[in-house]
N, C-alpha and C positions, 0 to 999 in steps of 0.2 A: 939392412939388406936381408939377413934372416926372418927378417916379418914378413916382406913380398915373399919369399919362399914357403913358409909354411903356408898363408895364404893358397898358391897358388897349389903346394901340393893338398890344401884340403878340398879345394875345388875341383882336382883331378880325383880324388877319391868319390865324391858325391857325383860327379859325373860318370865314373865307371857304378856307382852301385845305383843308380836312376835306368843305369844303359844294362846291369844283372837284372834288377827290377820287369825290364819291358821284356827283355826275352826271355824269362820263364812267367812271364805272365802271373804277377803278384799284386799286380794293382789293388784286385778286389781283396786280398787279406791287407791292404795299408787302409782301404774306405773303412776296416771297423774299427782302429786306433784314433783317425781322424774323427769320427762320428762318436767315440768315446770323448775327447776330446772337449766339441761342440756343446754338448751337455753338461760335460761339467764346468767348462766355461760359464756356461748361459746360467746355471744354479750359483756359482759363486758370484755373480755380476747381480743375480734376482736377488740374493742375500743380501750382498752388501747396499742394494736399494730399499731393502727393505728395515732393515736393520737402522739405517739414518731415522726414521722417526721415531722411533723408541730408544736412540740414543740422544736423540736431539730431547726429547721430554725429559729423559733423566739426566742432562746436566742444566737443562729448566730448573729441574725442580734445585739445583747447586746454588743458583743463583736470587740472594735474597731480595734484590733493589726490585722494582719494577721497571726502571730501564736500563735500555739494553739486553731486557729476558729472550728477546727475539733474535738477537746479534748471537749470542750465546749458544741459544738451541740451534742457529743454524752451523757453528763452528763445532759443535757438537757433533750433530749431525755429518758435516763433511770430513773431522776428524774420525769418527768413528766411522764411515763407511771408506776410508782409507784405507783403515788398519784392514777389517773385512776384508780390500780386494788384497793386501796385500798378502798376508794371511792364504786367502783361499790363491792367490799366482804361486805364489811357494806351495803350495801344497797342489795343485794342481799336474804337476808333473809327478809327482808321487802316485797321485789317485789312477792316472793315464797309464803311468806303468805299470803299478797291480791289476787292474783290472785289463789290460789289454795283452798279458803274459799268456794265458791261454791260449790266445787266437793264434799269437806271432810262434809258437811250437812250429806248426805248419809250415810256416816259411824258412825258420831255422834249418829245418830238416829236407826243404826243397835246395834250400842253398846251399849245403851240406853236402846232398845227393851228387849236386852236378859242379862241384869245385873238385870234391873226389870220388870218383861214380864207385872206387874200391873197398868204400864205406857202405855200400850197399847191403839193407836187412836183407 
């Protein structure tokens, strides 16, 4: 029972701060978190494709038989572009929040303003 309730109180928090959101008009300081985001997505997903063929050749080269060299370099290959995304999903949240600390000062400080306007510079 305690699980629907937190549930639902975290769904009442994200709906009041979607509904702070609209009325001070923050949309456009959330587009440059999200668009930080996008890119570093789309670099860790370019890496980890890229990265399969030169993983996949060196555990090639692991493997002395000549069959099964193929089997290999491809397991190679899909193990090592795991770790890659896995690797770059864990650190992606990191990346997102340093570089997007700057921008969200802004809204800190618009949210700040009008929770207690007695905080006023």
């Amino acid at each position: 029972m305690k699980l629907f309730k937190n549930i639902s109180l975290g769904l009442t928090a994200y709906s009041e701060a979607l509904g702070l959101i609209r009325r001070l008009r923050l949309w456009t300081f959330m587009a440059i978190p999200l668009g930080i985001s996008l890119v570093v997505t789309l670099s860790v997903s370019t890496l980890a494709w890229q990265t399969k063929s030169v993983v996949s050749e060196y555990f090639k080269g692991f493997w002395p038989w000549t069959f099964g060299a193929d089997f290999m370099a491809n397991l190679g290959g899909i193990l090592g572009s795991i770790g890659v995304l896995l690797m770059g999903f864990i650190m992606t949240k990191y990346l997102v929040l340093a570089l997007s600390a700057p921008f969200m000062s802004a809204v800190a400080e618009k949210i700040r303003t009008h929770l207690r306007p007695e905080l006023q510079p």
